[in-house]
C-alpha positions in Angstrom: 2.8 0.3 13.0 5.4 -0.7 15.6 8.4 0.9 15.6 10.4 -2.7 14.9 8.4 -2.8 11.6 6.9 -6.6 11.9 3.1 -5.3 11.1 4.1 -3.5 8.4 6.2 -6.6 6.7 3.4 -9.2 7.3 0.8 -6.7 5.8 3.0 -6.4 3.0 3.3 -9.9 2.3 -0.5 -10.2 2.4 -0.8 -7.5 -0.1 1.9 -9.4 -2.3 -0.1 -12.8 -2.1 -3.3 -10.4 -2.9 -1.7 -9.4 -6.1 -0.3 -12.7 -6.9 -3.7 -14.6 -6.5 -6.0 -11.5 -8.0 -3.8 -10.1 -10.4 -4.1 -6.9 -9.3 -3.9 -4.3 -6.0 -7.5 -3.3 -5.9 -8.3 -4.7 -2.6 -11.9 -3.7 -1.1 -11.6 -1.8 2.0 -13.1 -4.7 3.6 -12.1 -7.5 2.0 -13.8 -10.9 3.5 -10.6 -13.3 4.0 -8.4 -10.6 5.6 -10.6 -7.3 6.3 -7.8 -5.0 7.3 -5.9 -5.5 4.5 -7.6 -2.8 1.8 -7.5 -0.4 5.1 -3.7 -1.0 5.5 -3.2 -0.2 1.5 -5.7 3.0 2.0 -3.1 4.0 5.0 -0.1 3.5 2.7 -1.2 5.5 0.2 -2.4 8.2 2.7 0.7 8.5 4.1 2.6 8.5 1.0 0.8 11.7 -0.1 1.6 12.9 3.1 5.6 12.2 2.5 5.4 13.8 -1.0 4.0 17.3 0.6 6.8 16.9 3.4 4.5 16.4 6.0 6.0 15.2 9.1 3.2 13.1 10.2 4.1 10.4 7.5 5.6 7.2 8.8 6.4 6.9 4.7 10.3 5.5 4.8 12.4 5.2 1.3 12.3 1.3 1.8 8.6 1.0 2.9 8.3 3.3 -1.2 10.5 0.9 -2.8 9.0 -2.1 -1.3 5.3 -0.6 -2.8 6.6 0.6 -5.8 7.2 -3.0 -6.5 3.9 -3.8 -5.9 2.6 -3.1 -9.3 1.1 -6.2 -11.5 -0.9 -5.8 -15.0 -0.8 -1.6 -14.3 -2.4 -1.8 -11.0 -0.3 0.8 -8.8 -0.3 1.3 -5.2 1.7 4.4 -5.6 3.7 5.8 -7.9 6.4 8.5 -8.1 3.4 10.8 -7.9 1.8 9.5 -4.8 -1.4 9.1 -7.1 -4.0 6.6 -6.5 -5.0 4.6 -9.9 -7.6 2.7 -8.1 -10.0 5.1 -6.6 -11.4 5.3 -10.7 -12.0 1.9 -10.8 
């Protein structure tokens, strides 16, 4: 991440398109068409578990939460409130 955010944004626009083509969030961690994509989601949810516990080392912001929080289609979280990761089961 750069600290003006851009990176971030187009990541999360991939991961939007993701869901709306696949219906879901469960992106492999090297997915063919854009392999750094299920490695960014694996970051976000990383350092969201990091925010929760109040580590410092988290670039986790309230906006970035929001912004992932709405990333949920047909129950396939990124996060939720609990910083838990419904994928890892599937």
């Amino acid at each position: 991440n750069c600290g003006n955010g851009k990176p971030w944004d187009r990541s999360y626009d991939d991961l939007v398109s993701f869901v709306k083509e696949f219906g879901h969030a469960r992106i492999p961690l090297k997915f063919p068409p854009n392999p750094s994509l299920g490695m960014w989601v694996s970051t976000q949810r990383q350092s969201y578990k990091k925010y929760l516990k109040g580590d410092s080392s988290s670039k986790m912001i309230a906006d970035r939460i929001l912004l992932l929080k709405k990333s949920v289609l047909n129950g396939s979280l990124i996060i939720d409130q609990y910083g838990i990761d419904h994928m890892r089961h599937l």
